[in-house]
ZAMARGU-4260 file (C-alpha; in steps of 0.2 Angstrom, whole numbers, plus 5000, padded with zeros to 4 digits):
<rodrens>
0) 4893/5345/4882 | 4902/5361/4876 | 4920/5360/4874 | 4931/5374/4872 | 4951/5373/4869
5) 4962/5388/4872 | 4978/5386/4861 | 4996/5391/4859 | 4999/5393/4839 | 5018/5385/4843
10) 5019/5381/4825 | 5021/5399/4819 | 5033/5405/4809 | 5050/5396/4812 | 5046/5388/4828
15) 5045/5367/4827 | 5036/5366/4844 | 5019/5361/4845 | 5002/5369/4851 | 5006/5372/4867
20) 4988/5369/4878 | 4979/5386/4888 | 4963/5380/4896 | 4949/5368/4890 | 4932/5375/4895
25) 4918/5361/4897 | 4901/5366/4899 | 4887/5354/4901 | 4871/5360/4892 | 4859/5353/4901
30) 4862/5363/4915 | 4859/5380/4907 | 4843/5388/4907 | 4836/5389/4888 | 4833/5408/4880
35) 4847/5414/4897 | 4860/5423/4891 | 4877/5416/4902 | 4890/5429/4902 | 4903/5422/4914
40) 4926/5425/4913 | 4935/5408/4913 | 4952/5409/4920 | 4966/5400/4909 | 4973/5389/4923
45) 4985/5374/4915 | 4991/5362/4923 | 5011/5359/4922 | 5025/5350/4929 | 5028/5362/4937
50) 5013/5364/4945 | 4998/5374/4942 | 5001/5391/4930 | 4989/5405/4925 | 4988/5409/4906
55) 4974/5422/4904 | 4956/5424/4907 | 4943/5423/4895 | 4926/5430/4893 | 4913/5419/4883
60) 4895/5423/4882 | 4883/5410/4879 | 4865/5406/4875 | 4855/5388/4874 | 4840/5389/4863
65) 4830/5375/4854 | 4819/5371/4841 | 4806/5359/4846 | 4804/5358/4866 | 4797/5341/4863
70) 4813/5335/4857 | 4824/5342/4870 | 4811/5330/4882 | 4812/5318/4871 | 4831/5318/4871
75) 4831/5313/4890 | 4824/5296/4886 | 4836/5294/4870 | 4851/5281/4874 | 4868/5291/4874
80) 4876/5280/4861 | 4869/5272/4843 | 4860/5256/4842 | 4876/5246/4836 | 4886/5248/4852
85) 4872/5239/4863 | 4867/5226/4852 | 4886/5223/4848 | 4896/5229/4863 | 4913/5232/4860
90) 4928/5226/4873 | 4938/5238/4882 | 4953/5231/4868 | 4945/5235/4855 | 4935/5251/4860
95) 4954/5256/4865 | 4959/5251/4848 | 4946/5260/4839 | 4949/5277/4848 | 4966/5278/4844
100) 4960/5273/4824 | 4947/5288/4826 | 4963/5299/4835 | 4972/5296/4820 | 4959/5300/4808
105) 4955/5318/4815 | 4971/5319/4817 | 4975/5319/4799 | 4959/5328/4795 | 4965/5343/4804
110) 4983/5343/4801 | 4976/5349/4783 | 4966/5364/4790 | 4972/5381/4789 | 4980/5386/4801
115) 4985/5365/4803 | 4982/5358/4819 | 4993/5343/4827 | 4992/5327/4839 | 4992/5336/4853
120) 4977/5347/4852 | 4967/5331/4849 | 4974/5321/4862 | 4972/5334/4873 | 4953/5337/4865
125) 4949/5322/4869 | 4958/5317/4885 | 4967/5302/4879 | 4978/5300/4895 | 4963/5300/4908
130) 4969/5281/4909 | 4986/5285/4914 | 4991/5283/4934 | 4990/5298/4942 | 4988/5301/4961
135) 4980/5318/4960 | 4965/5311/4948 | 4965/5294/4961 | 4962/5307/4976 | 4949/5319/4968
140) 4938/5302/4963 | 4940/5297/4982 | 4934/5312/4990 | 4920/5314/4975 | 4916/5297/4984
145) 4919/5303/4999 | 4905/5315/4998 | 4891/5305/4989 | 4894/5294/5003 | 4893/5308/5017
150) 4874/5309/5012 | 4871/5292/5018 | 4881/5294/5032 | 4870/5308/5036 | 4856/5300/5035
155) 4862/5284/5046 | 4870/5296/5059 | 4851/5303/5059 | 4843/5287/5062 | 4858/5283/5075
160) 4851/5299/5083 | 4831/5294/5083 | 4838/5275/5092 | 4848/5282/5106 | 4835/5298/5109
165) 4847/5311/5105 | 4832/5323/5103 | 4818/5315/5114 | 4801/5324/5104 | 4811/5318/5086
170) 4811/5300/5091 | 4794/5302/5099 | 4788/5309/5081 | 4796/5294/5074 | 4788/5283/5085
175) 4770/5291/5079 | 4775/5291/5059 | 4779/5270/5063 | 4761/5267/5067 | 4754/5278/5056
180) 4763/5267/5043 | 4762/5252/5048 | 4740/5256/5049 | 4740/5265/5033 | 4754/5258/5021
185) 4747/5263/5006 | 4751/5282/5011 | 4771/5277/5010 | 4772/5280/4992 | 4762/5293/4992
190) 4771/5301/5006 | 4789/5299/4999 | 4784/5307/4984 | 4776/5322/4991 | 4792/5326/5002
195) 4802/5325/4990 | 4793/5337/4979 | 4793/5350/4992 | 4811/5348/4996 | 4813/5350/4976
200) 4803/5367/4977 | 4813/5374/4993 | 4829/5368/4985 | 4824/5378/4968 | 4829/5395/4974
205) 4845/5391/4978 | 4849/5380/4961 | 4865/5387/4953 | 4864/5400/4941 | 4882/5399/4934
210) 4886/5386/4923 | 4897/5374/4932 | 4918/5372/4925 | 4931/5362/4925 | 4936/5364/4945
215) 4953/5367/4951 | 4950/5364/4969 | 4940/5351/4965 | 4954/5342/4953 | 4966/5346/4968
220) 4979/5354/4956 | 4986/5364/4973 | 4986/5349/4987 | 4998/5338/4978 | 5016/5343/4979
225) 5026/5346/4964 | 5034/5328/4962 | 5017/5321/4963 | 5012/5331/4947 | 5028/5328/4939
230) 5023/5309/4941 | 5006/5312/4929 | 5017/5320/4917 | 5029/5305/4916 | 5028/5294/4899
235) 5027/5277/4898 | 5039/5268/4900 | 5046/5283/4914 | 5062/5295/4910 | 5064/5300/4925
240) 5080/5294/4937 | 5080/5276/4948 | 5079/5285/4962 | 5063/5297/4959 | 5056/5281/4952
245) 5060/5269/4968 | 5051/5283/4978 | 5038/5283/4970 | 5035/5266/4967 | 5036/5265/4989
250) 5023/5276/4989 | 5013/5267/4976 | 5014/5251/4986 | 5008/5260/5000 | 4993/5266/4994
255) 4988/5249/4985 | 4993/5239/5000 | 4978/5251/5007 | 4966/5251/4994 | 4970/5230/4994
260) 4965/5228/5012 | 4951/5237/5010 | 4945/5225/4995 | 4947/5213/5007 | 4934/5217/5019
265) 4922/5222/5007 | 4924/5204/4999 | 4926/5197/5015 | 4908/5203/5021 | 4898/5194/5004
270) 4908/5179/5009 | 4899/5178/5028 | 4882/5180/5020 | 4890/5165/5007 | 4895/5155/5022
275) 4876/5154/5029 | 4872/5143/5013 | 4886/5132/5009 | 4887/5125/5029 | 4906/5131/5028
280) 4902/5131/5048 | 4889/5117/5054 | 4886/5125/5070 | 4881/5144/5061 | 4872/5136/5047
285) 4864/5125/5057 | 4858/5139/5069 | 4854/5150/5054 | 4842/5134/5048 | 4834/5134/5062
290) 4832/5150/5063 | 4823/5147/5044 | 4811/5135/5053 | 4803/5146/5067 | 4802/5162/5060
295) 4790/5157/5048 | 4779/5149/5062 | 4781/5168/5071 | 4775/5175/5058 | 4760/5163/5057
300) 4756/5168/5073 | 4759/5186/5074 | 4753/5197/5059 | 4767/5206/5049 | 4761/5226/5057
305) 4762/5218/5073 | 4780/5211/5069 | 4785/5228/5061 | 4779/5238/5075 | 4789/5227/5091
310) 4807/5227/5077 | 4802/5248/5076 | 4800/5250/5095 | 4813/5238/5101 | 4827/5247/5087
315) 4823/5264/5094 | 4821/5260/5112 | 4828/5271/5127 | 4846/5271/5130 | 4841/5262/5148
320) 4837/5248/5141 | 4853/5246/5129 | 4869/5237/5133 | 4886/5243/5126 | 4893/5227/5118
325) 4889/5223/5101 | 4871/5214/5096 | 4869/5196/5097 | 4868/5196/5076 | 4881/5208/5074
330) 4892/5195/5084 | 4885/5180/5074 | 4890/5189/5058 | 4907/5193/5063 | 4910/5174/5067
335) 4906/5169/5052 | 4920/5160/5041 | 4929/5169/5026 | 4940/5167/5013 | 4952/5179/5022
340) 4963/5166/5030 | 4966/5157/5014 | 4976/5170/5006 | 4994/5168/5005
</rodrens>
């Protein structure tokens, strides 16, 4: 990772104030092409309490070479940290204890360099409140989730298609690719792999050619108001008035009471699956039991190719044959006990 900070010199001359922060640059050098010159303008964008502010551009040319190519593979395989920290892990105490010890340190060390360099271009260096609250942080990590997720939800709402025969000839495909499977199921591997190296190849003419930055879009400096942003700037404990404070905490709350019920159902879906096992609910465990019993005895009967085909065909069968109501399994799951009614 190449990190570059732009600076204020606030200490020149008379002036007591410190370095007052421009930009930091981050570049990450595995994404850059070795022997390619990068020549790209950064644009000096810092982040203040009173929103967003401009403070220049910069141009900075670039260049990733190496020495040996064997050990720029070999450093793929290498474990980011040294031996000690996985033989010996370290808490999250006392690793937050030893990064303030090693702040302090550099601190020191470069507070003797010419010209000297203070606690705050350190901090800032090495982002030493990326634990502290902040809303506009907590909503670019959601929708970062947000859209790793939308490619599973792709994938599911494509599936969804095949079953209900959205596009007849792609479900009929499907139904082909099932028996070839199921026949030949030593080709699955294969298969996979094969696509996936051709969708590598088509997706290689359109791989970035500009080394990726810090984003402010993506950080979602401009879609929070100003109070918002004032709140990441806020020490601990807060300066700010009761008021502003009681606000805030009400919006806090809000959020969290969100993000608390959604805990809840996640939890709450591991507890029904617990439920089967620890007869919590004769009647569903006995049924489940049961169901243990014969299904083993089914597939005595029928071989597993037969099996996979009738689940295949039945999952992606014509919307004539469907009903609107919910599943017979997706009812017996949702009556299963949790732990849900036993919170105060």
């Amino acid at each position: 990772m190449l990190t570059i900070g732009v600076f204020d010199n606030g200490r020149y001359g008379n002036n007591s104030h410190g370095d007052v922060r421009k930009r930091k640059i981050r570049v990450r050098l595995s994404t850059l092409d070795t022997n390619h010159v990068y020549v790209n303008s950064y644009s000096l964008i810092v982040l203040l309490p009173g929103g967003a502010k401009r403070m220049g551009e910069i141009e900075i040319a670039m260049i990733f070479s190496y020495s040996s190519w064997l050990s720029l593979m070999q450093s793929y395989t290498s474990p980011i940290l040294p031996r000690m920290h996985y033989v010996r892990t370290f808490g999250p105490t006392q690793q937050d204890i030893l990064r303030h010890i090693a702040m302090k340190i550099v601190t020191i060390w470069l507070a003797r360099s010419e010209p000297p360099l203070g606690h705050e271009v350190v901090q800032f260096m090495l982002d030493s409140d990326t634990h502290m609250w902040s809303i506009r942080r907590s909503k670019a990590n959601w929708f970062r989730l947000i859209v790793f997720l939308s490619h599973a939800t792709t994938i599911f709402c494509w599936l969804d298609g095949i079953s209900t025969w959205v596009h007849p000839p792609t479900t009929v495909l499907v139904h082909a690719l099932l028996i070839a499977i199921v026949f030949f199921p030593y080709l699955i591997l294969p298969t996979v792999f094969m696509y996936s190296f051709l969708i590598l190849l088509l997706r290689f003419r359109n791989r970035p050619m500009v080394p990726h930055d810090m984003d402010p879009k993506m950080s979602y400096v401009d879609m929070v108001n100003l109070d918002k942003i004032d709140e990441e700037f806020d020490g601990f404990p807060t300066t700010r008035a009761n008021e502003v404070v009681r606000i805030r905490y009400d919006r806090l709350c809000a959020l969290v009471g969100r993000a608390q019920t959604l805990l809840g159902d996640v939890v709450a879906h591991g507890e029904r699956l617990k439920a089967l096992f620890s007869w919590r609910d004769p009647r569903a465990t006995g049924i489940f039991a049961l169901i243990c019993l014969v299904v083993p005895l089914v597939f005595y009967a029928m071989s597993f190719k037969g099996f996979v085909l009738l689940g295949g065909f039945y999952h992606m069968r014509h919307p004539r044959f469907r009903d609107d109501m919910p599943s017979i399994l997706s009812n017996f799951y949702q009556r299963l006990p949790s732990f849900s009614n036993q919170i105060m």
